[in-house]
C-alpha positions in Angstrom: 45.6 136.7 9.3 44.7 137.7 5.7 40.9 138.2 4.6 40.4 138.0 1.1 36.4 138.3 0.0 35.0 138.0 -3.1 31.5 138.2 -4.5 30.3 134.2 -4.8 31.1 131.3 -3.8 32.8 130.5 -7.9 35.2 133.6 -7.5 36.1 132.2 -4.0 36.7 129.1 -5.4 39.1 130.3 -8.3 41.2 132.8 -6.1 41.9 129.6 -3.4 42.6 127.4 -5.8 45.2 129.8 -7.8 46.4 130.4 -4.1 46.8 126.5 -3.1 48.6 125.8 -6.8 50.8 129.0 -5.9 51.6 127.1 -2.0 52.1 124.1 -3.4 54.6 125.2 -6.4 56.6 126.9 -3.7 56.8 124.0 -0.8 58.0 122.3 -3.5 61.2 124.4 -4.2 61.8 124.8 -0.7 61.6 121.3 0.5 60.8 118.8 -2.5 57.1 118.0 -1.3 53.8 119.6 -0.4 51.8 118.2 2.8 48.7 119.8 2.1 45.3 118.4 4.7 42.0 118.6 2.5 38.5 119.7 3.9 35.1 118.3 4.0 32.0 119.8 3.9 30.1 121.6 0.6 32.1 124.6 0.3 35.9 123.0 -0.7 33.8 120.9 -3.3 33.5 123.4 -6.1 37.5 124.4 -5.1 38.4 120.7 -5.6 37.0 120.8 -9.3 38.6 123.7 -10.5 42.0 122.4 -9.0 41.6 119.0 -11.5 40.4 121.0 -14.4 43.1 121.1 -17.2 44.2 124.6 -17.1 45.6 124.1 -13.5 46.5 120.8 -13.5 49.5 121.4 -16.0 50.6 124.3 -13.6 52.0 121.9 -10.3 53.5 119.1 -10.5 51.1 116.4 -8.5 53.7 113.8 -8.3 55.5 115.7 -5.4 51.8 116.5 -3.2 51.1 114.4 -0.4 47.3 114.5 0.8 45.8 113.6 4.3 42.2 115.0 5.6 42.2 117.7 8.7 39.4 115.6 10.1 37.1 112.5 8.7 33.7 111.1 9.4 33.4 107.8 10.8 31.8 106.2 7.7 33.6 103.7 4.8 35.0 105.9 2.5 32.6 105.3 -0.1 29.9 106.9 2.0 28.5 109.9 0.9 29.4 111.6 3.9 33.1 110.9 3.8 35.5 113.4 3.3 37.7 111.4 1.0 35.0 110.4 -1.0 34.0 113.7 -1.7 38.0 115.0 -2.5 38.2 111.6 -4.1 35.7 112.6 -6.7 35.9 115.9 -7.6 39.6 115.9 -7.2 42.1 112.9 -6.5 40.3 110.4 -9.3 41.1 113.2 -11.9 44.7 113.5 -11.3 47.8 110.1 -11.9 48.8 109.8 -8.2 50.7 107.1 -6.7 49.2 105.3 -4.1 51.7 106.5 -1.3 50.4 110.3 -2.0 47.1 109.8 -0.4 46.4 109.0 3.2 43.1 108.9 4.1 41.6 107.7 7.1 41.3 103.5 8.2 38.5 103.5 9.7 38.2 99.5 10.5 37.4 97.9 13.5 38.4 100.4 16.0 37.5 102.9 18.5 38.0 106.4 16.8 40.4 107.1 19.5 42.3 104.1 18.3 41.6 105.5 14.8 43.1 109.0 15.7 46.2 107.7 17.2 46.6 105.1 14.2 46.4 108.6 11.8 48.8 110.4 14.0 51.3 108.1 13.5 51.0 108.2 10.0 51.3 112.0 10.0 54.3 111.8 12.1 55.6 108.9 9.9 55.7 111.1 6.7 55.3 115.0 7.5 58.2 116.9 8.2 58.6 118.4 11.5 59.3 122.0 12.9 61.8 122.5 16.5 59.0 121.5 18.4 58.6 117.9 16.6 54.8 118.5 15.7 54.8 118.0 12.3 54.1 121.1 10.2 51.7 121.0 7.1 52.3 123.5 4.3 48.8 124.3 3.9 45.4 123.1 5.7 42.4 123.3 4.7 39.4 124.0 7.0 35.7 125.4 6.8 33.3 126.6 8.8 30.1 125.1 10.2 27.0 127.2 10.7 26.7 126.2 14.7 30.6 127.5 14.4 32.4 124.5 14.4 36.1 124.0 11.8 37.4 120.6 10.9 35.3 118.4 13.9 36.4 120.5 16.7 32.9 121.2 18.0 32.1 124.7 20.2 32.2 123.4 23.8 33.4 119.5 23.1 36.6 118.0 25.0 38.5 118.0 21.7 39.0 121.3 22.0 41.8 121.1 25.0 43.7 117.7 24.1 46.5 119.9 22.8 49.1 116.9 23.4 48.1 115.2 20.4 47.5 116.0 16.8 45.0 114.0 16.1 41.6 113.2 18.5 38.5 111.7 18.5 35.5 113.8 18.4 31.8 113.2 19.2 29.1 113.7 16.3 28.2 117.6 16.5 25.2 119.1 16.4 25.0 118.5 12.1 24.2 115.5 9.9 25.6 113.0 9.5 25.2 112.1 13.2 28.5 109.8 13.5 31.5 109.7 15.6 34.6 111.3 13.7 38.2 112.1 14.4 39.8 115.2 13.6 43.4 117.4 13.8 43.8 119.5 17.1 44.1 122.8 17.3 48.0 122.3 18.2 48.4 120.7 14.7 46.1 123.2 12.9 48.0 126.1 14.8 51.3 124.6 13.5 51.2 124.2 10.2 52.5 127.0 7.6 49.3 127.6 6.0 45.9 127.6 7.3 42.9 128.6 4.7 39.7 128.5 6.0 36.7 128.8 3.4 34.0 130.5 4.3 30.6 131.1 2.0 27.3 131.5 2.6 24.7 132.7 4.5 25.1 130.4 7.5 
C-alpha cells in the first residue's frame, strides 16, 4: 500500500487523475485494453472532470477503456443518486465512446441479487482473468464513507463474507439515499491490479 496526501481535495484530484491516465496508458501496452471500475459518491466527482478536460483527454487513448461501476444504487440511472449518472456527467458524456465501452448497471425488474449475478456475468463475459479465473480489473476505484463503509460493503453487513462471488447484493447502509444496491466483493476488489481509494475530508 502506497499513501500519497496532498493538501485539498483539487490537488488530490489532479495527482489521481495523472495517476489513472498513467494506469491506463500502460494496461494498454501490456494487454490492448483498460478495465478500469468507477466510484460513486462526492469525492471521485471533481477527479472525473479533470480526466474529460482537454489537456488529458488527448493523453490516453479512450477507445481502448472499458468502464463498469465497483458498486451501484438501486435507482434508474438518471437518478441523482446513481453512480453512472454522476460518472456519466462529469465524465463519460464528454468523451466519443462506443456503446460496448460502458457497462453500467440494469437495474430492471429484478431482485438486486438477480441484478448482481446478471453484472457478474457481464464482468466475467468481458474482463480478463488471472490463474484463479476471477477476473482482474487494472484499476478500481473506491471511496470512503464517513460510518467507514467502501464501494457498498457496509461495516457489519453479510456482504462482507460472500467471498464466492464478485458481485452481491447489499442492503441500504446507514447513508442517504436509503435504497437497496449491489456492489463488488472484497474477493473482486482484492483481485484486481489496482485499487485507489480516495479519501478527503473531514469525515
Amino acid at each position: 500500500m502506497v499513501l500519497q496526501v496532498y493538501p485539498d481535495q483539487a490537488a488530490l484530484s489532479e495527482q489521481a487523475a495523472k495517476q489513472i491516465i498513467a494506469l491506463a496508458n500502460q494496461a494498454v501496452a501490456d494487454h490492448g485494453s483498460f478495465y478500469i471500475a468507477l466510484a460513486g459518491g462526492s469525492t471521485p466527482q471533481r477527479l472525473y472532470s479533470i480526466l474529460a478536460s482537454v489537456e488529458l483527454r488527448s493523453q490516453t487513448d479512450w477507445s481502448k477503456w472499458q468502464f463498469f461501476w465497483s458498486d451501484e444504487r438501486l435507482v434508474p440511472l438518471d437518478d441523482e443518486y446513481s453512480n453512472f449518472h454522476l460518472a456519466d456527467s462529469a465524465l463519460l458524456s464528454k468523451l466519443d465512446l462506443g456503446a460496448s465501452q460502458v457497462h453500467p448497471v440494469s437495474i430492471e425488474g429484478r431482485t438486486s441479487e438477480e441484478i448482481a449475478a446478471t453484472y457478474e456475468q457481464e464482468i466475467r463475459g468481458i474482463v480478463q482473468t488471472g490463474a484463479d479465473t476471477v477476473p482482474r480489473f487494472d484499476l478500481i476505484l473506491l471511496g470512503l464513507g464517513s460510518d467507514g463503509h467502501t464501494a457498498s460493503l457496509f461495516p457489519g453487513q453479510p456482504s462482507l463474507d460472500k467471498s464466492q462471488h464478485l458481485v452481491v447484493a447489499s442492503p441500504a447502509g446507514t447513508l442517504p439515499p436509503p435504497v437497496d444496491r449491489i456492489t463488488f466483493s472484497l474477493r473482486t476488489i482484492n483481485a484486481a491490479h489496482h485499487v485507489m481509494i480516495l479519501v478527503s475530508g473531514s469525515a
